[in-house]
C-alpha positions in Angstrom: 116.0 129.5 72.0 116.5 126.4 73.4 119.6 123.8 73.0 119.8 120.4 74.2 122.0 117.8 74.1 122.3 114.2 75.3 125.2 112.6 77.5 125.8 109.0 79.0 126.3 109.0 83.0 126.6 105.7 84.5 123.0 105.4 85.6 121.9 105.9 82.1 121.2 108.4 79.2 120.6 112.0 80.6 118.9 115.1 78.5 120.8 118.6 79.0 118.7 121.2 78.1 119.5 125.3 77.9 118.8 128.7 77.0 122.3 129.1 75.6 123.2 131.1 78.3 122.7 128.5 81.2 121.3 124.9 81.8 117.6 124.8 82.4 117.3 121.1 83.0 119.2 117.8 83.7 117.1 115.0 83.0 117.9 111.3 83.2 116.5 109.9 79.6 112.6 108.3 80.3 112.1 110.1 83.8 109.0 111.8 85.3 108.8 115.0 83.9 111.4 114.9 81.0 110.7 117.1 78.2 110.6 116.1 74.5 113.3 118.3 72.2 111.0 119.9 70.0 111.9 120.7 66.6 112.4 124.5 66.6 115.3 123.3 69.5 119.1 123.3 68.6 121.2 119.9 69.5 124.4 121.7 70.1 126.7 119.2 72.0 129.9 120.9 71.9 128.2 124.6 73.5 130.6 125.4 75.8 127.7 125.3 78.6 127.1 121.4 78.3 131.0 120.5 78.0 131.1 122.3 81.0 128.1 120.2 83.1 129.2 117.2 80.9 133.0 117.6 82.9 131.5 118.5 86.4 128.8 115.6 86.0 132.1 112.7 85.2 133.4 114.6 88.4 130.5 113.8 90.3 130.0 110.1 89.1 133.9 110.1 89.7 132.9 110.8 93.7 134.6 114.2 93.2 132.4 116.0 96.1 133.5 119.5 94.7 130.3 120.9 93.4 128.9 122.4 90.4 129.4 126.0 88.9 127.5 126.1 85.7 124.5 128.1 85.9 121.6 128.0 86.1 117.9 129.2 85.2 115.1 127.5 86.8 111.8 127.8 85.8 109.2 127.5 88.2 106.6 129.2 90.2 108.1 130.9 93.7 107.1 128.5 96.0 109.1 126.2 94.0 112.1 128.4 93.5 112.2 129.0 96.9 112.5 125.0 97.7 114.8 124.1 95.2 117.0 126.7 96.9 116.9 125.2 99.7 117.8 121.8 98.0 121.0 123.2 96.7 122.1 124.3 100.1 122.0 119.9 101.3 125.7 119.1 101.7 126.9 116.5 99.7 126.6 112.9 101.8 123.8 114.5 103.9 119.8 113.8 103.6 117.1 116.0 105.0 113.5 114.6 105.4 110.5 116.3 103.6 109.0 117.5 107.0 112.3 119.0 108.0 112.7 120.8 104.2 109.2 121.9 104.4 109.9 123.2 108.0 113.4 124.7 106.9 111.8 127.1 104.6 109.1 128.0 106.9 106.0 126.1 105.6 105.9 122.9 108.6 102.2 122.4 107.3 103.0 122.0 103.7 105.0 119.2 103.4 102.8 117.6 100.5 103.4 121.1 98.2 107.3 120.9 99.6 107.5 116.8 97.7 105.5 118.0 94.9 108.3 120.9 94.0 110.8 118.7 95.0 109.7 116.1 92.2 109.1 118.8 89.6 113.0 120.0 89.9 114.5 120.5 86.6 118.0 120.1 87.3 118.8 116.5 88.8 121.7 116.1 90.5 123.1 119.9 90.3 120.2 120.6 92.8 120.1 117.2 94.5 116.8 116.7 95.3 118.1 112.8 95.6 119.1 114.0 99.1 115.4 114.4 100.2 113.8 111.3 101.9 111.0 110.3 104.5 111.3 111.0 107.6 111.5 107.2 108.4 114.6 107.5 106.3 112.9 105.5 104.1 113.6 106.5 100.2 110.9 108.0 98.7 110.0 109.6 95.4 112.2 110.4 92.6 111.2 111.2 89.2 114.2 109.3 88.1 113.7 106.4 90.5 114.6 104.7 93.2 117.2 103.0 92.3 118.7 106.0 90.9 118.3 107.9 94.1 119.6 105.0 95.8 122.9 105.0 93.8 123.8 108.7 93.8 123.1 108.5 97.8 125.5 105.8 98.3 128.0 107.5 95.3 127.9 110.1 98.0 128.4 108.4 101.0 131.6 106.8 99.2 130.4 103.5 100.1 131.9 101.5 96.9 129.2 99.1 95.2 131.3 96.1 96.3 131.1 97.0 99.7 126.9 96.4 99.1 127.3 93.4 97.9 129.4 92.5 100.5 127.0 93.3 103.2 123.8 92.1 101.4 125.5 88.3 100.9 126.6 88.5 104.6 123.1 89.3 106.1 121.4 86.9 103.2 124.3 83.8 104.6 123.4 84.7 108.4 119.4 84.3 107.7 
């Protein structure tokens, strides 16, 4: 059976979603991918599984690196699995390039299939596939959004919004 429940984060409305046993998606509200709640699926916002990701997620947004514990049950082919393993095991603060995630699991010549399970990941920001980028550094892809992936990298990097604004007015007065 399949519960669901909706929380705010600071980058917007985000859909839990379960098996009652452990989370099985973390979508931000209107991204790629998103499922709809269908009517044969329970809202259940107090299950003790989405007060749990509902605390670690205010952590997170709180730039408490510590990490997530609730589980998990992804659902996805094996090629998949195996990369969104790999995406959990990105430090937080670090980035990897597609080419060097593709090459870290042992498929150099498949980076195209490596972005495509990267943007199919069901669980945003528990298995940060915001981490992933081009291998220009340039950011790339996010069925959330750039400007999503551009926040939670710089919530990561503990570089305070201010401190953005900052910079951009210094570099737009020295133009």
């Amino acid at each position: 059976m399949n519960h669901f429940t909706r929380v705010d984060s600071p980058l917007g409305l985000m859909l839990l979603t379960s098996d009652g046993a452990a989370l099985t998606g973390v979508y931000f509200v209107g991204q790629k991918y998103e499922p709809t709640p269908r009517k044969d699926w329970v809202q259940a916002p107090r299950e003790a599984l989405f007060t749990s990701a509902r605390a670690q997620l205010n952590k997170y947004f709180a730039r408490d690196p510590s990490g997530f514990d609730v589980p998990f049950n992804l659902q996805g082919t094996p090629f998949q699995l195996r990369v969104w393993r790999a995406l959990r095991a990105i430090p937080h603060g670090a980035t990897l390039s597609y080419s060097a995630l593709a090459s870290t699991i042992g498929v150099p010549q498949s980076v195209r299939a490596v972005a495509a399970a990267v943007g199919r990941n069901p669980i945003s920001i528990m298995v940060p596939c915001h981490r992933v980028i081009g291998s220009d550094g340039s950011l790339t892809g996010y069925a959330g959004g750039l400007d999503r992936k551009r926040a939670l990298l710089n919530l990561e990097t503990r570089v305070p919004a201010s401190f953005e604004l900052v910079k951009a007015i210094g570099r737009a007065a020295s133009m």
